[in-house]
Every structure is written in C-alpha cells, then in structure tokens.
N, C-alpha and C positions, 0 to 999 in steps of 0.2 A: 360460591356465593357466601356473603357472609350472616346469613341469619334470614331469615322468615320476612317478606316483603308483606306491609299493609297495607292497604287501600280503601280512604274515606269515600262515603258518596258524598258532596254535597248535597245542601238542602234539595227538597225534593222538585223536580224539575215543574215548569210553568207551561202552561195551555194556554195558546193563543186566543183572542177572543176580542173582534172586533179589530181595533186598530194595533191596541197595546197587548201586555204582554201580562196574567195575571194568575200569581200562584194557588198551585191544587191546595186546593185545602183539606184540615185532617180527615181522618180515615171515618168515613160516615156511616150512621149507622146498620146493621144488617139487613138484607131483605133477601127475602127467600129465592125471587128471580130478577134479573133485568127487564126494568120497563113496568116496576111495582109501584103501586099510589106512593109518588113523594120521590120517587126516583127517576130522571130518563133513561129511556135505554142507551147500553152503549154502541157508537155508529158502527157500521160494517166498514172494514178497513181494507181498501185497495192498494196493492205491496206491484200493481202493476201500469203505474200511470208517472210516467217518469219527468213529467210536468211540476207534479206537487212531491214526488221522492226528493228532487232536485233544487227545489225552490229557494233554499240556502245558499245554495253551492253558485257563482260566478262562473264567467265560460270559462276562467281558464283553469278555474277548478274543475271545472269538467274533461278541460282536454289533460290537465296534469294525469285525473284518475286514469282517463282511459289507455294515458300512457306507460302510467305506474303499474294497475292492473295488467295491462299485456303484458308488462317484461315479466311479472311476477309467477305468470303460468307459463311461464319457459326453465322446465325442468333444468336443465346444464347450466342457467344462470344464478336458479335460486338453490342447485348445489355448489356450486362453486362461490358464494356469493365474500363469504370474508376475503376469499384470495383478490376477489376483482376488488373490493373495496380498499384492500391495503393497497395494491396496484395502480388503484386511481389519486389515491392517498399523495403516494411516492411520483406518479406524472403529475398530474397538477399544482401539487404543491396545498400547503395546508387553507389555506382562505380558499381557493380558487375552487376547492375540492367541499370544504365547509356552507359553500353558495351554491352549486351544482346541489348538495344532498338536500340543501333547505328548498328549491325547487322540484326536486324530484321524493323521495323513497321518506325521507325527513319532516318536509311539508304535508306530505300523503298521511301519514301515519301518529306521526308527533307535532304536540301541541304549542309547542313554543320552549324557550330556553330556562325561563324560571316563572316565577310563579305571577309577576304583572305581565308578560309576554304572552300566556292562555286566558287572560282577562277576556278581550276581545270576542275570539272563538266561544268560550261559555257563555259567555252574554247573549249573542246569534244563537247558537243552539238554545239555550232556557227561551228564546222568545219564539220556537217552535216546537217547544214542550218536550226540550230532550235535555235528560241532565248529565252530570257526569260523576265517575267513578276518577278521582286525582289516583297517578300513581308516580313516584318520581323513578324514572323508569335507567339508575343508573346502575351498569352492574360490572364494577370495578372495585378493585380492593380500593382503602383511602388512605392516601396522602395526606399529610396532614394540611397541605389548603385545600382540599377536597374536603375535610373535616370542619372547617372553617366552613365552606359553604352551606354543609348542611347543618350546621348548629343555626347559621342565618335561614335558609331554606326554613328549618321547625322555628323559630320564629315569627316569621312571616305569615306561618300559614297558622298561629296561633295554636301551636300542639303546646310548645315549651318556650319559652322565654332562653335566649342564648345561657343565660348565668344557669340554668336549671338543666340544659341541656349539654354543656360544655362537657362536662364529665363524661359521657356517653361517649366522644371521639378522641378523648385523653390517652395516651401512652398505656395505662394500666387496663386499659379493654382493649389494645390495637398488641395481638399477635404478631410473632418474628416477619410471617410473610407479610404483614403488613394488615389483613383483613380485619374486621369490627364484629364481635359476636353480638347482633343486634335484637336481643331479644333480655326481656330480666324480670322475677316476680317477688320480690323479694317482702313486699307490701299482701302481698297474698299469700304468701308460703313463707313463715320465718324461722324456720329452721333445719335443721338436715333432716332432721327425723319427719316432718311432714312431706319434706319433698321424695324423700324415699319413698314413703307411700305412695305420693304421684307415681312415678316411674317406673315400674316393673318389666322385668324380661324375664321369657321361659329357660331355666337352665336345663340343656337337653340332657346332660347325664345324671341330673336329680330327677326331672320332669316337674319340677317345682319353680313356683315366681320367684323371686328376687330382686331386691334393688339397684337399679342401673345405676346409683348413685355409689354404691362403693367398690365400683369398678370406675368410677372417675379420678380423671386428677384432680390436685389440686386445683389448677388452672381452671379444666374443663368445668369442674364445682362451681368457679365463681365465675364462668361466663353464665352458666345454666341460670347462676341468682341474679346477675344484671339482664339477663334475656326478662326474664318474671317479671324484674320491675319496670323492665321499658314497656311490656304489653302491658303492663297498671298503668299506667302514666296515661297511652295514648287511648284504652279504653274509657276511663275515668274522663278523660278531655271530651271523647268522643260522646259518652253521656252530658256530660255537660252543655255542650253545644248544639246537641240533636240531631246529630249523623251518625250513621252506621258505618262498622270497621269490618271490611272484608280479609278474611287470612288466607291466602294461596292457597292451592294444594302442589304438593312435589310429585316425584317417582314415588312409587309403593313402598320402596323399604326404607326413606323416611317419613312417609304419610302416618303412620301409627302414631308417635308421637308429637308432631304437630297437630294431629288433630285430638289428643287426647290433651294437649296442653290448652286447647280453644274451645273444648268441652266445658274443661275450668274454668274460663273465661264467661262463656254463655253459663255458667251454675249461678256467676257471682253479679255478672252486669243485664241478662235478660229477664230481670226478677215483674221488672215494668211493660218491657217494649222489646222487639228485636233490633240490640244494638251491635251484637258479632255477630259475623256470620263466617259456619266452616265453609270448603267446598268442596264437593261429591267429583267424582271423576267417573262417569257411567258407563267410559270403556273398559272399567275393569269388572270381571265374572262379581266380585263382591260387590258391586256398590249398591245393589238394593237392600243387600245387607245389610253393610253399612246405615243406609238413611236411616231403614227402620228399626233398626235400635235407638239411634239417636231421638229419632220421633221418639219412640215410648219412654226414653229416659225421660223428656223433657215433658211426656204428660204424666208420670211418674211424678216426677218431683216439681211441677208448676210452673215452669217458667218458658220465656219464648221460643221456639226455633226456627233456628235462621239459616239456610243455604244456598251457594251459589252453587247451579245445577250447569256442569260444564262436561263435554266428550272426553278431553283428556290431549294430553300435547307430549307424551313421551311413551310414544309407540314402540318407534325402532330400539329406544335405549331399555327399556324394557323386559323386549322378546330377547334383546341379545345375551342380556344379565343371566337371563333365567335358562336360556340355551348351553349358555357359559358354565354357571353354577350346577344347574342339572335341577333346577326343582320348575314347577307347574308354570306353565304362563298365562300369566295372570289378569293378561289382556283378552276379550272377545275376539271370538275367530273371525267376525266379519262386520263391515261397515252397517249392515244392514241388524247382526244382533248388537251392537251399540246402540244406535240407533230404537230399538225394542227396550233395551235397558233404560233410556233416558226417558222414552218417555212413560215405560212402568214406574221410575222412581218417582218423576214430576206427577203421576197421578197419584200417589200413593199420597204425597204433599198435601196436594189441589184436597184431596177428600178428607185429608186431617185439618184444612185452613177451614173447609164447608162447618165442621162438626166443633172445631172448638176456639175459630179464629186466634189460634193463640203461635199457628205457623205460617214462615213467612217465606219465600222461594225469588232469588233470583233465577229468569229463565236465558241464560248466558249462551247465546248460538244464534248463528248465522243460519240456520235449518229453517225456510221458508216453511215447510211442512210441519217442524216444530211448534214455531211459532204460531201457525193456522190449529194446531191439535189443540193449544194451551189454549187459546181462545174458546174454543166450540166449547172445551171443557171447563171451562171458566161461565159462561153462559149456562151450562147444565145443572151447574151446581150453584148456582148463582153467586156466586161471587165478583162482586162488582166491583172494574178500575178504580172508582173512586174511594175503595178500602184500603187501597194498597200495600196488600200482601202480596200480590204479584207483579212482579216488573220484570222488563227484560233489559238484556244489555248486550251491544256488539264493542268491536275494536273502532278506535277513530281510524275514517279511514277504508270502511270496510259495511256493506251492503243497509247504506245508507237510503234506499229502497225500501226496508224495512223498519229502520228505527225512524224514520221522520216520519211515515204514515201512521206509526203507530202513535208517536207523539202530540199529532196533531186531532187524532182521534181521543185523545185525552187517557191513554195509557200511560201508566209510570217506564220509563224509558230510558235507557242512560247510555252513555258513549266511554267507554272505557279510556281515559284522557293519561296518555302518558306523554312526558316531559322531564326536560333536563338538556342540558350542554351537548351540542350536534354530536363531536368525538366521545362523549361517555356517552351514548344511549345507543350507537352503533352497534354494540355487542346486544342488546334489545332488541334494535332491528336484525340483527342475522336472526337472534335465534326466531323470532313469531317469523319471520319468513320459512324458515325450515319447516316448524311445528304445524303452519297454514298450509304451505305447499299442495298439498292435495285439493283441499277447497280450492285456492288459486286458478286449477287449473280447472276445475269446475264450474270458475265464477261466470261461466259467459249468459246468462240471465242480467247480470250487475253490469256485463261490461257494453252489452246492447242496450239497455236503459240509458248509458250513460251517451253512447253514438247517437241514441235517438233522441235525444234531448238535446245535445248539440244540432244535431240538425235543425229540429224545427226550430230553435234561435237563431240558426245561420239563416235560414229562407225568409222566417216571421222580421228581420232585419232588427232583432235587437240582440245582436251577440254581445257586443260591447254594450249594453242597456246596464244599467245598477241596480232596475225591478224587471228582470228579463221576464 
C-alpha cells in the first residue's frame, strides 16, 4: 500500500420525518436521562422486522443480496476468490466480466465508479437517516493517468483544488516501483529536529529511545514530510467544512506510529470538536490499553477524543508474523474474549462521554449484541442520540438490518461507502471478503431477513412495486 487511507464522514446523516427528509440537528443540550423535561425519549429499536430493515432496498436488491451473501459463506470460494476473479477476468473478457461484478459482488458492496455515480445511493440512504463514511477504496500503485484521476477525484470532492493537489502525484513523490507515499506534515512539523522528537524507537542494545528519523534515508525523510503535509491539508479542509477524518488502523507493528502521528493530529485539530478520529482494534490483548491512555491524554491536555471502535481484520497475518518471529501473539485467544475487550473499551468511552462529553466513539460492527450493549448503556448513562457522540457504522453492503433501524429510530448511523473503478477496487473486494469471511458465514440472521422479505413481496404482489 502506499501510505495511510482517510476517510470523510459526510455531513451528519437525516431522519426521516413525515413525508421528507430532514437533517439532525447539533448536538443538544445534556440531560441526565432519556425521556427528561425537554427531551423525548429515544424509541426501542427493532433489528428484527425485515419489512422496515429492507424498506430502501428493491427486490432485486434483495435477491442480488441473498445471492451475493450466499456465495460469500462458501468457504473454497471466498478462499480462492482472486484466482476465480482473474479466471473470470480472462473468460469473459473485460466489459463482460466488468457488467457481471457491477451486478453481482461490485453492486453488493461498492458505491459507484466516482464520486456523481454514489450521488444517488447517499441521497436514498440520508432520506432514511443513514449517512456515509466516503472511502475511495482503490488499492493499486499509480500510474500516472491513475494520478490524473485522483488529483480530479480530490477536486471534486472539494479537499484540493487540481493545481494544489497536482504536486502530491508528481514523479518526485511516485517511487521506482511506481507507489505514492501518501501522507506529509510539513505545516505542522518544520523541521528535522521536531520530527525527531515525533518518532522514537527503543534501541535494544542501549535500551534507550532514539530517533527513527536518522536512521532514514534521504528519500524515506522527504516522503515522511510530504506524508505531514497531506494529513494538514485534508485535516484543515476537514475542519473547515464540518466533517470528521477517520485514520485506518493496520497490523500491530505498524499501528504505533500511525497512530502516534494521528495523536498529533487530534492535539492540533480536536482543540473545538472531534474532527480525527484514531481506530482501536479490540482484538488485540493491548487495546484497552491503548484507549485508556489516549483517553487521559486527551483529558490531560483538553481536547476531543475521537475513535472508531473496530474487532480488527488481520488475524491470520498476525499470529503467523509472531509464530514466525518467536515473540507473544498479540491477538486474543478467542472470538468470545475480543468480544469482552470491545465492549470493556466502548464502556470505558460511554463513561468518559457521561462525565465530560468531550469523547466521541464510533461503534463500527456488525455484532447485533454489540450494538444492543451500546444502547442499554447509552440509556444508563444517559447519553442521548441526539448529542451525537455515539454513532455506529457498518460496510455497504452488509447487515443492513441494523443500520436502517437504527437510522430510522434517529440514531447517528453511517454506511461505510467505498468506491472507485470496478477493476481498481477488486483488490478491495478480495481483501474485506477474506477479512469478513467468518462473519459470512455466520450471517444466516441477514440472510433470512432478506428471504423473508422477498417473500412477503412476492405473495403481497408487489415485488416489482417501486414502494413495496
């Protein structure tokens, strides 16, 4: 890959109401419980009524999912899945194969090809109070008319202007193999001697820190300062405009410094609101650790905090590293203490949001249970959706059972919206197919919602209906 992937929320998503469609408004004032003088309470939300889960979705978006979902908990398919795809590539031929994926795994998952093609989609979802997390989900080294697109791409979407952004996919940031080191802070750290500070590694036979930075190359030095200054840019934009910037989280052993660079991020832009946000990965033994330090940093030093509270997507590659190398694995021994870890961290949140509203928590999972925990404990403590420090978020695509009832119950909500060119985001799709695979094969809750919903439109005789 070539540098650390961002992701905007748009503005915050809409609640249906009456006929139209009409946006949350800011974050209101405190009250101690739900259903306090001046507040209603928030409704009890049904994740079991596949009438209104479905309400968006057309039949044949129905029958696509339940097509898409099946193949998808078929172990041998969704191990094998690049081989079959290049396979299908080479039979059918490029268009033929390009119309098949936008029907099938393409259409299911991803938003459209650029940025007026998901126009439609977010429009439908915000008028059922689901909003979306943009991610342009291509992950390919760039060409340079690949680099031409996305100078137009950051354009369009209003981060940078082509002439301000041109430089960013120029020959002197684009390495021999071709990759783009996507990240730069050069506005925030101006000089060597500051960034040194930044960056420290333990040297095992001093036992002392040092600067990662003079163990750089030249090269490596001036991607590290064009990485600085492109997270200034889209932060800055991102303040500017009133959306929040989400930062991935990777494997463990480069997670340290991506989130020690997003730490610096949230010191310099969460001074007002939470506009970064890191992301936890709560299958790993550390990540309560983790949060809670960050927490107290940031009631330490006064400013917001922000995370996206996610299980984690690199299991296998993980345990093998650590097997390989010989040191601790670093992952939870079982789906059930993940599971315990995620949601100790998320309350550990919920009771810093009660006591100083000054943190903010995406709850990012597909975990019915999860999501029913976050609530009850959200009602205890009284922290009401319409403050919106808490939101959740799934993949498009994916148990849509849950983010539209919660949407429509007036919870902040969002659809994780990835897009881009069918052939460049296919490497996107292998890999969430791999990283999901277990859930997949668990999803049979989503994938009888979806049966049963088709049905009763097939008997009620409004399958082909356009208000089924």
């Amino acid at each position: 890959g070539a540098g650390r992937r961002l992701a905007g929320f748009l503005r915050g998503p809409a609640r249906r109401s009456g006929r139209g469609a009409v946006p949350m408004r800011c974050c209101a004032p405190r009250s101690p419980a739900w259903g306090a003088r001046g507040r209603s309470a928030a409704p009890v939300v049904d994740f079991g009524d596949p009438q209104e889960a479905f309400r968006s979705k057309s039949s044949a978006e129905l029958l696509r999912g339940l097509v898409v979902l099946g193949l998808c908990a078929v172990g041998p398919l969704v191990e094998h899945n690049r081989e079959l795809l290049q396979l299908g590539r080479r039979v059918l031929g490029q268009a033929l194969f390009e119309r098949l994926m936008k029907m099938t795994f393409y259409g299911q998952f991803v938003a459209g090809e650029d940025q007026e093609a998901i126009k439609p989609l977010i429009r439908r979802n915000r008028a059922f109070g689901v909003g979306a997390v943009l991610d342009y989900s291509v992950e390919e080294d760039l060409s340079p008319a690949r680099a031409e697109r996305q100078e137009l791409a950051l354009a369009k979407l209003g981060i940078a202007t082509k002439a301000e952004s041109q430089h960013w996919f120029t020959g002197e940031n684009v390495g021999e193999s071709g990759t783009v080191d996507l990240l730069d802070w050069n506005s925030l750290i101006d000089s060597r001697t500051k960034l040194s500070k930044l960056l420290l590694v333990p040297n095992i036979k001093t036992r002392q820190l040092e600067p990662l930075l003079s163990h750089f190359t030249e090269e490596e030095e001036l991607q590290m300062k064009r990485m600085l200054q492109r997270m200034d840019v889209l932060a800055k934009r991102a303040t500017e405009t009133g959306v929040r910037l989400m930062v991935d989280a990777e494997q463990s052993y480069f997670q340290p410094a991506i989130s020690r660079l997003t730490l610096e991020m949230q010191r310099r832009f969460n001074r007002e609101r939470a506009v970064i946000f890191n992301t936890h990965q709560c299958y790993l033994k550390e990540a309560y650790d983790n949060v809670s330090v960050d927490v107290e940093l940031s009631r330490r030093e006064g400013w917001h905090f922000g995370t996206k509270l996610v299980r984690g997507a690199y299991m296998d590659q993980e345990r093998e590293r650590a097997a390989k190398i010989g040191y601790e694995d670093p992952i939870n021994p079982t789906y059930e203490k993940t599971n315990e870890m995620y949601h100790r961290c998320l309350d550990y949140v919920l009771e810093e949001i009660k006591h100083s509203r000054k943190a903010n928590v995406m709850v990012a999972t597909h975990n019915e249970d999860t999501v029913k925990f976050t609530l009850r404990r959200m009602m205890e403590l009284g922290i009401h959706p319409s403050e919106k420090k808490v939101c959740f978020g799934q993949l498009l695509g994916m148990c849509d059972q849950i983010t539209f009832p919660l949407g429509q119950a007036g919870f902040p909500v969002y659809k994780y919206v990835p897009y881009g060119p069918v052939d460049e985001v296919l490497p996107y799709l292998s890999r969430r197919a791999q990283e999901n695979r277990g859930f997949m094969q668990r999803a049979n809750q989503e994938r009888d919602l979806l049966w049963r919903e088709f049905k009763r439109r097939l008997f009620a005789g409004t399958i082909f209906s356009t208000n089924p």
